[in-house]
C-alpha positions, 0 to 999 in steps of 0.5 A: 809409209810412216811420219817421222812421229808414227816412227818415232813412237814406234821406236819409243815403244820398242825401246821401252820394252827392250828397256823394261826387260833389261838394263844392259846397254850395249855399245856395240851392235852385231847382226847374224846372217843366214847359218852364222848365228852361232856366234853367239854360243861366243858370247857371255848373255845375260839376256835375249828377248824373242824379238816377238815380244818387241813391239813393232820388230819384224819377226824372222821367217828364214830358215836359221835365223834364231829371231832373238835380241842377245844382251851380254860381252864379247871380246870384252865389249858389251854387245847386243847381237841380232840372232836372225835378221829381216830381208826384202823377200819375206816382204818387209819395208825397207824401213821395217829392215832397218828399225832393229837398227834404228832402235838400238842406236837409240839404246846405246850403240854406236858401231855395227858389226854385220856379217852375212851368207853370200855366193862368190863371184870372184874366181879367186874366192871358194866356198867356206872362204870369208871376205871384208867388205870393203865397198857395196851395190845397192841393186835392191831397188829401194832404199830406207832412206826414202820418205820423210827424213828424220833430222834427230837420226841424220841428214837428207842427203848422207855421204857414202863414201866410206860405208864400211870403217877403215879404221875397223878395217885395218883392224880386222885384217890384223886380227886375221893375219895374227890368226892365220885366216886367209880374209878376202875383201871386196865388193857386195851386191846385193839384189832383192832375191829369193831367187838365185841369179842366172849365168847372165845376170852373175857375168853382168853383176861381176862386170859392175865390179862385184865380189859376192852377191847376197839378198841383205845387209845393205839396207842396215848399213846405210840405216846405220851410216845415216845415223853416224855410225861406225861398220865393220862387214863381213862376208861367209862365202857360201856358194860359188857363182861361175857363170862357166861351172854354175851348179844348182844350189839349196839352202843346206849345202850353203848352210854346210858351207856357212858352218866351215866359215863361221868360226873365221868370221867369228874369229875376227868378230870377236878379235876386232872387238877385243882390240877396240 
């Protein structure tokens, strides 16, 4: 694990090069889940950079996931957005997760917008349907947190009571309602996968009080809490977990389902964004 120096330089590292490659300066931060980076087809680039050549960035290995850094404006915002994020299960820290986030903190932004691919275990929810995330379950077994704490990025002990903006919140259910998209809310677990989960274990996470269930986005947001930032989640529903009717799944059919999402989600991305 990192000292707060070995950390602190590496970020340095990572943000000069960013810094080199370009003087855009974004003030706001979108991740891209699994089958959802085509959200950046949204927006007005001036630049992207692999994240290969970032020093010190993971790489993604996940099918979909672009792997690049987008510098340009959406919805009249200037944004950097993830195309392609990092998770647990290709075997990464949960530090190596949240540096991106870290890095581009440190760049300039100060809100995150985090979208994600999950299944639904909520009997009300259908595949292609979105969801706010109005509250998480960290059930990953870690946390980005542990180690030496940076005081420069936030306290020891960060208050989780509102992870997720209500202020930002409000805002996208309007934008959804003017759009007439039906928006869900709810809670997300995330466990550390690739596996999917057993009927038991989808009774037993919908009986903690989880909506959907995914393999990521928790690590970022706590990184980004910590650090005083605001969150906006947003959930593409993209299978469905009854325990009772469970059907196998593969990553095409939830790709197909993430595509009928996305332009909802990308819809009220950018609506937020243009309200703010």
């Amino acid at each position: 694990m990192d000292s707060v120096e070995q950390f602190r330089m590496k970020r340095n590292e990572a943000l000069e090069y960013i810094k080199s490659s370009t003087d855009f300066l974004p003030e706001y931060m979108i991740i891209l889940g699994t089958g959802l980076g085509q959200l950046a087809e949204e927006m007005d680039v001036v630049h992207s950079i692999p994240y290969n050549k970032i020093p010190h960035f993971p790489v993604s290995t996940v099918e979909s996931h672009a792997g690049r850094l987008l510098f340009g404006e959406l919805g009249g915002k200037r944004v950097v957005a993830m195309q392609g994020r990092f998770h647990y299960y290709e075997g990464y820290t949960m530090q190596q997760i949240a540096f991106p986030v870290r890095v581009l903190k440190a760049l300039g932004a100060t809100t995150l917008f985090v979208s994600n691919a999950a299944g639904g275990m909520n009997p009300h929810f259908a595949k292609g349907d979105i969801m706010l995330i109005t509250d998480h379950i960290n059930m990953l077994g870690d946390n980005p947190l542990i180690g030496p704490n940076d005081n420069e990025l936030g306290v020891r002990f960060p208050d989780m009571s509102e992870p997720y903006s209500v202020r930002l919140r409000d805002i996208a259910k309007t934008v959804a309602m003017d759009h007439q998209i039906e928006m869900h809310q709810g809670v997300y677990i995330a466990l550390s996968g690739p596996a999917l989960e057993t009927k038991a274990e989808y009774r037993y996470l919908r009986m903690l009080g989880g909506d959907v269930i995914g393999m990521s986005t928790i690590p970022e947001v706590i990184a980004a809490v910590h650090m005083g930032m605001e969150v906006l989640g947003v959930s593409a529903i993209t299978d469905e977990c009854f325990p009772d009717a469970l059907e196998p799944v593969d990553i095409q059919q939830i790709l197909e389902a993430a595509a009928i999402a996305e332009p909802k989600l990308s819809r009220v991305i950018a609506g937020t964004l243009e309200r703010l």
